[in-house]
C-alpha positions, 0 to 999 in steps of 0.5 A: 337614333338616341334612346333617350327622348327629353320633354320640357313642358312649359306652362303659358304666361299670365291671360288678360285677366290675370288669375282666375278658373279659366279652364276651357276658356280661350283667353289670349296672353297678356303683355305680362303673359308674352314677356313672360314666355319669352324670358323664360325661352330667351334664345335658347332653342333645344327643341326639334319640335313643338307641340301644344294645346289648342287654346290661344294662350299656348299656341299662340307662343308655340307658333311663334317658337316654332316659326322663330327656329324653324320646327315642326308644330302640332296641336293636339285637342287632348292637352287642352286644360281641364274642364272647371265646369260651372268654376270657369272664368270665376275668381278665387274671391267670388267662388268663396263669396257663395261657399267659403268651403267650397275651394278647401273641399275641392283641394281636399278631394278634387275627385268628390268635391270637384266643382259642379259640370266640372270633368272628372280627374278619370275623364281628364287623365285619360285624355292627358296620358294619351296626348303625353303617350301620343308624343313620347312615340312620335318624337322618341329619341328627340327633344321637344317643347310642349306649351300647356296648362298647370292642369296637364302639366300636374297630371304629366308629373302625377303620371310621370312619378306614380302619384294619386291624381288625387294629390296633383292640385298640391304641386304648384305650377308657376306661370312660364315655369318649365319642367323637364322630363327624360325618358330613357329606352323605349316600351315597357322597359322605358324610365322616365324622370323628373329632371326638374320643375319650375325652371327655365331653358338653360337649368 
């Protein structure tokens, strides 16, 4: 078995509703949403497996993926997005419409001024390092899909290249986007690298 073990974690297509602090909220992909999956996808089909999170606007793609070429899926609970607590399905707009700072200080300091009823960034990298921990091991020496959330996603990368969970909402996360991971070797000896970010199945 290879000792190297690739990851490409794609972020879902726009929701119907389009940009808004969805976080637990189980909104489908839009028209928009599927055609930008499947573009980013095209026919390309590395993967011998799929994972994703639970909510519809990533498996409802993964599913798809999986059926299309065959592969295994699961779903795992842990890499669902992160709780934005009383922010969830409100827009930029109507958050500042009530506190114009409140959107500064949470970017500022998300682990202070997270918003209220929100997870804590411990609470939500907890669960996120499990799930990614999860499927390094599962699926060692393979290369896999995982359709998530700009939230785990950031969260990965933070992981991934040793930075404060403090700074994950200052790396941007585009709908569709795909970032790939290599791990070389395996336990504590095993590397992992950024590959590249915001790209798509044939970089």
């Amino acid at each position: 078995m290879s000792h190297t073990t690739v990851i490409d974690l794609i972020r879902h297509g726009e929701p119907v509703g389009g940009s808004k602090y969805r976080g637990h909220i189980d909104d489908p992909l839009s028209d928009k949403g599927w055609r930008q999956m499947r573009e980013a996808v095209a026919e390309h089909s590395p993967w011998q497996a799929v994972v994703s999170s639970p909510l519809s606007r990533c498996c409802d793609f993964a599913e798809e993926v999986a059926q299309r070429y065959g592969l295994p899926v699961s779903i795992d609970d842990r890499l669902m997005e992160i709780g934005f607590g009383e922010w969830e399905g409100k827009t930029k707009d109507q958050i500042s419409a009530t506190d114009p700072d409140a959107l500064r200080r949470f970017y500022d300091d998300p682990i202070t001024h997270r918003p209220p009823g929100a997870e804590t960034l411990d609470e939500f990298e907890a669960r996120v390092t499990a799930a990614w921990n999860h499927v390094v091991d599962r699926h060692r020496g393979h290369h896999v899909l995982l359709v998530g959330h700009a939230g785990v996603i950031r969260m990965v990368m933070c992981h991934v290249l040793g930075m404060p969970v403090a700074h994950m909402f200052r790396i941007n996360v585009v709908n569709a986007g795909i970032t790939r991971i290599r791990i070389d070797g395996q336990g504590a000896d095993a590397l992992a690298s950024l590959m590249f970010h915001g790209g798509r199945v044939d970089d």
